[in-house]
C-alpha positions in Angstrom: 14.1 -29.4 61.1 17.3 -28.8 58.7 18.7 -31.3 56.8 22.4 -30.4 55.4 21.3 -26.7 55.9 17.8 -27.5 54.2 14.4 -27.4 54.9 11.6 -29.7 53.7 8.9 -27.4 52.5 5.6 -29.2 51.1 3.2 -26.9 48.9 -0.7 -28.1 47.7 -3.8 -27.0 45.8 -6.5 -29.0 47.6 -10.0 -29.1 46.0 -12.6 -30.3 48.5 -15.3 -31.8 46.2 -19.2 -30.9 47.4 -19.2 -35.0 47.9 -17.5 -34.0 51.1 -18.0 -32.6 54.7 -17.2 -29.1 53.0 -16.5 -28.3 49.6 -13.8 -25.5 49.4 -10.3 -25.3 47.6 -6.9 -24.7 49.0 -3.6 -23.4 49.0 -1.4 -24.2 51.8 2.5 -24.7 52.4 4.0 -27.1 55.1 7.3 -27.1 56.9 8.9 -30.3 58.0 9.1 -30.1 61.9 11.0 -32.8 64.7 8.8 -34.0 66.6 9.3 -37.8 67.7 9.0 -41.1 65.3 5.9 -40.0 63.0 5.7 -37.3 60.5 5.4 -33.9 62.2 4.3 -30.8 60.1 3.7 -27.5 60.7 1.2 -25.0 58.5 2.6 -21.4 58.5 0.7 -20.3 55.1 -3.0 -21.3 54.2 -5.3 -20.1 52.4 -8.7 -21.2 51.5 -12.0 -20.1 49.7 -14.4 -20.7 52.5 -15.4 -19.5 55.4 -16.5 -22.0 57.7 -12.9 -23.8 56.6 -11.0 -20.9 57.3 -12.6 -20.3 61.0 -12.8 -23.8 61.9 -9.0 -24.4 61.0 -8.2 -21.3 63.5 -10.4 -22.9 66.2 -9.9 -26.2 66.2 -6.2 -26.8 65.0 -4.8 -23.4 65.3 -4.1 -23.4 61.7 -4.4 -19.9 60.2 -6.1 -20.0 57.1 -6.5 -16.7 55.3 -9.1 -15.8 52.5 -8.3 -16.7 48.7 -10.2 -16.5 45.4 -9.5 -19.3 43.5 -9.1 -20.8 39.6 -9.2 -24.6 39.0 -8.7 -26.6 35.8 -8.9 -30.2 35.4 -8.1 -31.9 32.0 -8.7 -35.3 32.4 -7.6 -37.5 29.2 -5.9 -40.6 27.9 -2.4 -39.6 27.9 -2.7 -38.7 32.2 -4.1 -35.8 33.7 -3.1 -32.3 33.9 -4.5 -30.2 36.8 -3.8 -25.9 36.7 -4.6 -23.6 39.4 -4.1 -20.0 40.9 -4.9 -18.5 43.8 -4.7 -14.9 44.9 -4.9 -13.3 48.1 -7.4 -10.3 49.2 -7.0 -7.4 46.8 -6.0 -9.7 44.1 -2.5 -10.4 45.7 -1.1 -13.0 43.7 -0.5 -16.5 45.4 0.8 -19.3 43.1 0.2 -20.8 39.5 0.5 -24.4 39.7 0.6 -26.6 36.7 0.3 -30.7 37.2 0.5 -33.1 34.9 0.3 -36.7 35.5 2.6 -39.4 34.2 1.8 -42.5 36.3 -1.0 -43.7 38.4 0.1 -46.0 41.0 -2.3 -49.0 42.3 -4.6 -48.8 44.7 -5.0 -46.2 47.8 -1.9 -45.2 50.1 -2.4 -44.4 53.4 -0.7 -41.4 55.3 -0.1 -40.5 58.8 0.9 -37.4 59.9 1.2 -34.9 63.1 0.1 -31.2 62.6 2.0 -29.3 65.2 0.9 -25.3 65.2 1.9 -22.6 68.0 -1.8 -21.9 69.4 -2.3 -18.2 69.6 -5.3 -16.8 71.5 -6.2 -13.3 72.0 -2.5 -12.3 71.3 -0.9 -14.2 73.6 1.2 -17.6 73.0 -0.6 -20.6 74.4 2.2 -23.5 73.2 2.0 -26.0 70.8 -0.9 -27.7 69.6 -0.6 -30.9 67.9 -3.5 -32.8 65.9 -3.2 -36.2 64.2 -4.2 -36.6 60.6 -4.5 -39.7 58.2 -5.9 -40.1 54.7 -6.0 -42.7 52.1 -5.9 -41.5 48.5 -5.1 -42.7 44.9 -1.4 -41.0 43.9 -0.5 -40.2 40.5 3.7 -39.1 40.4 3.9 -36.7 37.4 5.5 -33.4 37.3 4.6 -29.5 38.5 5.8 -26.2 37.5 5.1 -24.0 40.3 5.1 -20.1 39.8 5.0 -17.9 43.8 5.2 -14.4 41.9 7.8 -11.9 43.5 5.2 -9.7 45.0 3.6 -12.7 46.9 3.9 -13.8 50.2 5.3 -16.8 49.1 8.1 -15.3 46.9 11.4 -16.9 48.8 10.2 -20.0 46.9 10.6 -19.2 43.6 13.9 -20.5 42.8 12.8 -23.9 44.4 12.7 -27.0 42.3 10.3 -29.8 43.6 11.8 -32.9 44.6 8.8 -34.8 44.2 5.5 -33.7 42.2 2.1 -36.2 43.1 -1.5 -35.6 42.8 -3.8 -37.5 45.2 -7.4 -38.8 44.3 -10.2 -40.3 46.0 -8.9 -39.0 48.9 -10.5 -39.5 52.3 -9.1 -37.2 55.5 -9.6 -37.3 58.7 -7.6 -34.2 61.0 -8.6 -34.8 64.8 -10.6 -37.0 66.0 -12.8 -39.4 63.6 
């Protein structure tokens, strides 16, 4: 979906605490997509640190996660919160360098609904659109990131992008599918 020639691209680091289902961290960017009244999304790049997450998101939402090694770092203080992370690919393909910082906390939880829509591809051949529902509730801080997609990544046509809006989401519960 274009909007004055544009698109609306979404990039994350996710960090699945071992409190969880899974414990696993994440790198993932989503594209804006029309389909009907809710928000629609689709997932063309993934990346996670797990196995069971990366063949469960190909199974069961046609989501193609790839493998990533991962580097988290959480600095958790009075002035806000600053979060850094990289990720690279297999044979050490460099990914992204996020840095986060946090400049205000709003109150309470916020709840999000969203529709995952992926082209389901089995066995080489094209098996239409998938779609999955997805809500979560989580604590938002709005602060500010300063993404780096190095030129030899796979992510590279972002690196002139600015984000429009920069939030880091707490206490976050998620449910994709059925729950």
């Amino acid at each position: 979906m274009t909007v004055l020639g544009r698109v609306l691209v979404g990039t994350a680091f996710a960090v699945y605490e071992p409190d969880g289902i899974l414990a696993y961290d994440e790198l993932l960017l989503a594209v804006q997509v029309g389909r009907g009244g809710r928000p629609s999304v689709s997932v063309p790049y993934i990346w996670v640190d797990h196995p069971a997450s990366l063949a469960g998101g190909r199974a069961l939402w046609s989501i193609p996660k790839q493998e990533a090694a991962f580097e988290i770092q959480r600095i958790d203080g009075a002035e806000g919160a600053d979060f850094a992370a990289t990720a690279k690919a297999s044979q050490s393909v460099p990914l992204a360098n996020l840095r986060f910082r946090s400049r205000t906390a709003m109150p309470g939880r916020w709840p999000v609904r969203a529709t995952v829509v992926q082209r389901r591809l089995d066995d080489g051949r094209d098996h239409g659109l998938q779609t999955t529902q997805a809500r979560a509730w989580a604590r938002v801080s709005l602060g500010s990131a300063s993404w780096n997609f190095p030129r030899s990544g796979p992510l590279s046509f972002l690196r002139d992008c600015d984000p429009l809006v920069s939030t880091r989401l707490t206490d976050l519960s998620l449910w994709i599918g059925s729950s």
